[in-house]
Each structure stands twice: as C-alpha cells, then as structure tokens.
PASEBA-1860 file (N, C-alpha, C; in nm, 3 decimals):
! residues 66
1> XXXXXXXX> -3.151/-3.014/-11.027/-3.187/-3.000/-10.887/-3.339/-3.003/-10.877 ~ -3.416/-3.096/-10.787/-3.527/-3.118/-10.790/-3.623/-2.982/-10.737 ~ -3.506/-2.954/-10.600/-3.587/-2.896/-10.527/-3.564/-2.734/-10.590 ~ -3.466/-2.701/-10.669/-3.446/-2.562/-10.747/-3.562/-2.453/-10.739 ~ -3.639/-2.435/-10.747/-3.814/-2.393/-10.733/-3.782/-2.361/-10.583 ~ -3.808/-2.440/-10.501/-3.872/-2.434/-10.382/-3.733/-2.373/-10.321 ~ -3.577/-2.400/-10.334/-3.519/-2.332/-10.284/-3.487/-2.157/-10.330 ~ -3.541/-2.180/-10.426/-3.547/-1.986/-10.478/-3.666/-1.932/-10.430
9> XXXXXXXX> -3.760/-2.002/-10.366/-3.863/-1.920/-10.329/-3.817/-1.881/-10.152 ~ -3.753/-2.007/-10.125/-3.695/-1.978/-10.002/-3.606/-1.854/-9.981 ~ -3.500/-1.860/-10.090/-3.374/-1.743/-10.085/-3.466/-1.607/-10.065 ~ -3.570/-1.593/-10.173/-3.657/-1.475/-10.188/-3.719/-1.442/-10.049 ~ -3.760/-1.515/-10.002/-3.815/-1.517/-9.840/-3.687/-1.452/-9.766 ~ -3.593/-1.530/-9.773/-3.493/-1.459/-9.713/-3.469/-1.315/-9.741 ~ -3.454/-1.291/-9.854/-3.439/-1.165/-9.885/-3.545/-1.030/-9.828 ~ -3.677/-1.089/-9.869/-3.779/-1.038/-9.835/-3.751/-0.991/-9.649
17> XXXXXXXX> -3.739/-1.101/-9.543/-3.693/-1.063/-9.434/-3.575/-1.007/-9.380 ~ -3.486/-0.999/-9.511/-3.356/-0.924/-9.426/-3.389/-0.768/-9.468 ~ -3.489/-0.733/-9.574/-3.576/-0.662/-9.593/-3.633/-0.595/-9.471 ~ -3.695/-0.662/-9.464/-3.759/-0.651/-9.290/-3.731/-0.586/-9.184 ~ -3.594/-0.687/-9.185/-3.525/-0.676/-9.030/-3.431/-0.489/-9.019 ~ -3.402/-0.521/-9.163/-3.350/-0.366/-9.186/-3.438/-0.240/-9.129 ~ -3.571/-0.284/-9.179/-3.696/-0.157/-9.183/-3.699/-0.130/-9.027 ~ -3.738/-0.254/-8.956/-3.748/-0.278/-8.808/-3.592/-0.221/-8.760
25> XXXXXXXX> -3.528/-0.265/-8.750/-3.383/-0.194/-8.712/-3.378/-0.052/-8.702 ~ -3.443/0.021/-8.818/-3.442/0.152/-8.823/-3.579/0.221/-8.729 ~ -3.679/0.111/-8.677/-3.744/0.160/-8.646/-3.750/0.147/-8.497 ~ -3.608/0.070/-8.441/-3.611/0.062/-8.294/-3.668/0.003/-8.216 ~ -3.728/-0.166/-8.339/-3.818/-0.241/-8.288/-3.733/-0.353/-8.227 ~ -3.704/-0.405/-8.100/-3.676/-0.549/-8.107/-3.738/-0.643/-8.090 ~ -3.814/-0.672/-8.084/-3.910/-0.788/-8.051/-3.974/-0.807/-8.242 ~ -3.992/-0.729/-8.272/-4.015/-0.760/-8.444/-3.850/-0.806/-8.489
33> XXXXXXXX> -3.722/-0.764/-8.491/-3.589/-0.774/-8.471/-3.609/-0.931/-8.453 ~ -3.617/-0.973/-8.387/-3.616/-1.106/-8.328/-3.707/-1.205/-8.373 ~ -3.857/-1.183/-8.426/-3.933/-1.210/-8.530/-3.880/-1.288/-8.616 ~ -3.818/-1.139/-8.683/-3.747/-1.168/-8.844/-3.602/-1.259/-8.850 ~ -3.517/-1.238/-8.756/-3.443/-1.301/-8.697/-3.458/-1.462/-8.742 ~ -3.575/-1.505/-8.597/-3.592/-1.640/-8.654/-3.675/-1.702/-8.743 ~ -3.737/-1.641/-8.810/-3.819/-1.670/-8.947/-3.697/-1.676/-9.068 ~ -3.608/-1.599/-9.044/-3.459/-1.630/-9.138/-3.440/-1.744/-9.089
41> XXXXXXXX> -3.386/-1.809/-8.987/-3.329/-1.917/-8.917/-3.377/-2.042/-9.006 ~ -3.508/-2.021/-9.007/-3.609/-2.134/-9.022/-3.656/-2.170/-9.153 ~ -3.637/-1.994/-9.255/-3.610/-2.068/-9.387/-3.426/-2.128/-9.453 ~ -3.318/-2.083/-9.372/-3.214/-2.157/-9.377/-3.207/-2.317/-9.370 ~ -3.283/-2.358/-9.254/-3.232/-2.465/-9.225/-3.367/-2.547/-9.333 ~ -3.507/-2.497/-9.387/-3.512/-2.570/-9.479/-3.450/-2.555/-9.615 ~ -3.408/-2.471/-9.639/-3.293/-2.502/-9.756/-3.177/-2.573/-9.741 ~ -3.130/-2.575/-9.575/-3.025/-2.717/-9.615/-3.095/-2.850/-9.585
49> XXXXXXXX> -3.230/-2.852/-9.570/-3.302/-2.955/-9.610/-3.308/-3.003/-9.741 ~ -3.383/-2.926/-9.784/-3.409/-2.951/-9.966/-3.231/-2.985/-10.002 ~ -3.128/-2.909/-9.986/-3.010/-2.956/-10.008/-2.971/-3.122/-9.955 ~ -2.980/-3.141/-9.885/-2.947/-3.262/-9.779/-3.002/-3.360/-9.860 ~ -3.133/-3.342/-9.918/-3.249/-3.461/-9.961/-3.183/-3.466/-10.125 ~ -3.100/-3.371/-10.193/-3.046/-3.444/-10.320/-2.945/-3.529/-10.345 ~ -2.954/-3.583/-10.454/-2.863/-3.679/-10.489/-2.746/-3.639/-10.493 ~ -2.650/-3.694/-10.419/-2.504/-3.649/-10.416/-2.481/-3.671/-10.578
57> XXXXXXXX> -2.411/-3.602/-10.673/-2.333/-3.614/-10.809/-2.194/-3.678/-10.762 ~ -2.151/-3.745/-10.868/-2.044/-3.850/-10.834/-1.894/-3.741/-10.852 ~ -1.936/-3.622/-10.857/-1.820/-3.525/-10.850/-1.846/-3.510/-10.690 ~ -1.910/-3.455/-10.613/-1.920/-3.437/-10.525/-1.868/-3.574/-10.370 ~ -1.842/-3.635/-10.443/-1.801/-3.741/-10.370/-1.678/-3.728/-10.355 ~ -1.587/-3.680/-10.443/-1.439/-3.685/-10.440/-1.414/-3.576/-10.532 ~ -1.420/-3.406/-10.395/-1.377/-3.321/-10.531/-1.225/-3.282/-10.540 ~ -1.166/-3.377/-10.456/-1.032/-3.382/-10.521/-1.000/-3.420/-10.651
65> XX> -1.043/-3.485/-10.727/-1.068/-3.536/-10.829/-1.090/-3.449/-10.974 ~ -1.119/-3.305/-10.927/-1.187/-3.222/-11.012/-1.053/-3.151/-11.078
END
C-alpha cells in the first residue's frame, strides 16, 4: 500500500480528535463539539481518498473467488 504512512497518520489524527471531542463533551462545549466533529469528517474522507487512488489487487475484483 503506497499510501500506508499517510493513512496511519490520518487514523492517529482521528484518534487524537475523538480524543478531543470526548474532553469537550465533558466540558459542555458545543461549538468545539462540532469543530472536532468535522475535522474527523475531513480526515475520513481523505483516507477513502488515499484508498480510492490504489491499485485494485486482482483478488479484489472478484472476491467471490476467494
């Protein structure tokens, strides 16, 4: 996987903000709530970027097959 690197730094980000959103939650913030919210959103959808941009494996084409 090319992008392997860049999507574990992403997951970590994620983590790091659900981190976050927890701390804020407890602290009765919503507008930080909502922050963290979509800063998750936004490292999701580039990880199904970096996903999207690899080479399909010729298992993945037909995993009936498996």
């Amino acid at each position: 996987m090319k992008n392997r690197d860049a999507v574990t730094r992403k997951l970590e980000g994620i983590e790091s903000n659900l981190n976050k959103l927890n701390f804020t939650l407890n602290q009765g913030d919503r507008e930080a709530c909502y922050e963290n919210i979509e800063a998750i959103r936004e490292q999701v959808s580039q990880i199904k970027l970096y996903i999207e941009t690899e080479p399909i494996a010729g298992g993945e084409l037909n995993p009936n097959l498996r």
